[in-house]
C-alpha positions, 0 to 999 in steps of 0.5 A, a space after each residue: 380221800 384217795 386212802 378211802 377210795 383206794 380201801 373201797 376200790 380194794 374190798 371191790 375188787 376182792 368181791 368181784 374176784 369172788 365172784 370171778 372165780 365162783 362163775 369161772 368154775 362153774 363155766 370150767 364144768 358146765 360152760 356149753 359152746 356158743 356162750 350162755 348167760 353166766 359167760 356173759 355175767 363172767 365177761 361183765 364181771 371181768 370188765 368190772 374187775 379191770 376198772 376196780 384193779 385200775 382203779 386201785 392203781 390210780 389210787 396207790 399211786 396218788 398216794 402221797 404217803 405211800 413210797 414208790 415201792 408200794 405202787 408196784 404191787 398195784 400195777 402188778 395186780 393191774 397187769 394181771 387181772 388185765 392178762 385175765 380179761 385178755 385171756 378169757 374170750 379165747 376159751 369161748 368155742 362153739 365147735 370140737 374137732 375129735 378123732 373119737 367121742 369125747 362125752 358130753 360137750 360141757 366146760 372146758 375140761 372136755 377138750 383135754 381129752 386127748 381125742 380133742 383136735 381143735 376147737 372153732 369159733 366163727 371162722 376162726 379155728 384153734 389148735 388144741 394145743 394152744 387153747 389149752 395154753 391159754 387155758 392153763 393161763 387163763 384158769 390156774 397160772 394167774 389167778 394162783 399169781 393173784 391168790 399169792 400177791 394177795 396172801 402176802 398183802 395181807 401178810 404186809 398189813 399185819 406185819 406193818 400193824 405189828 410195827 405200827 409204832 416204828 414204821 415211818 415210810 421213807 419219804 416222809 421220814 424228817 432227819 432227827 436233829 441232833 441232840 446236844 451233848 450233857 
């Protein structure tokens, strides 16, 4: 049961990172201050993200089969796609502060201009500096965290099906009984 909801948690999961990340580029490149309606579907995705990645987790460690060392990867993923939910309402902003002009207000990309001074949302105000931290978070540093544990959990399953024979996970494993001399 868990192994079934644990696959379907997993193929769920990558769908939704997929469309994560086709509506992040899109909000990279046309994103317009206030939010639209693919910010909100992005937000949504996100949350749906989090239950999955969770869910996955739970599942992994339910597992009686798997040894403790394979519920890592789990929890790291979790804590990842966490850090993306946490970290995607910080790049939402209605104002810019420039010194000069900047083009046209579109995306996120704009305000690495380096005429772009802060950004605000509500009454709270960002220094540029720190919004583009977070972006560089948000955009590049952890989905490539996510891009890599995911390439070399696939790299894991093939290598365990190419040792399908002699693979045995340690807690299972019974001790061999000794066989009599002849």
């Amino acid at each position: 049961m868990h192994l079934r909801v644990r696959r379907w948690a997993i193929w769920i999961l990558g769908a939704l990172l997929a469309l994560m990340a086709a509506s992040g580029v899109w909000l990279v490149f046309r994103y317009e201050p206030g939010g639209d309606g693919i910010s909100s579907l992005h937000s949504v995705l996100g949350l749906l993200t989090v239950f999955a990645a969770l869910t996955v987790a739970v599942t992994t460690a339910l597992d009686e089969e798997r040894s403790t060392a394979g519920v890592l990867p789990a929890i790291v993923v979790l804590g990842v796609v966490a850090g993306l939910y946490l970290t995607g309402p910080a790049l939402a902003y209605e104002q810019v502060a420039a010194n000069g002009p900047i083009g046209q207000l579109r995306g996120i990309l704009v305000l690495f201009d380096d005429d772009v001074g802060a950004v605000a949302r509500g009454n709270e105000v960002v220094q540029i500096g720190d919004y583009r931290t977070i972006a560089w978070l948000h955009v590049v540093a952890l989905p490539v965290a996510l891009l890599i544990m995911g390439l070399v959990g696939i790299w894991a399953v093939r290598r365990r099906a190419q040792l399908r024979g002699g693979y045995v996970p340690k807690h299972a494993a019974s001790p061999v009984d000794e066989v009599p001399p002849a």
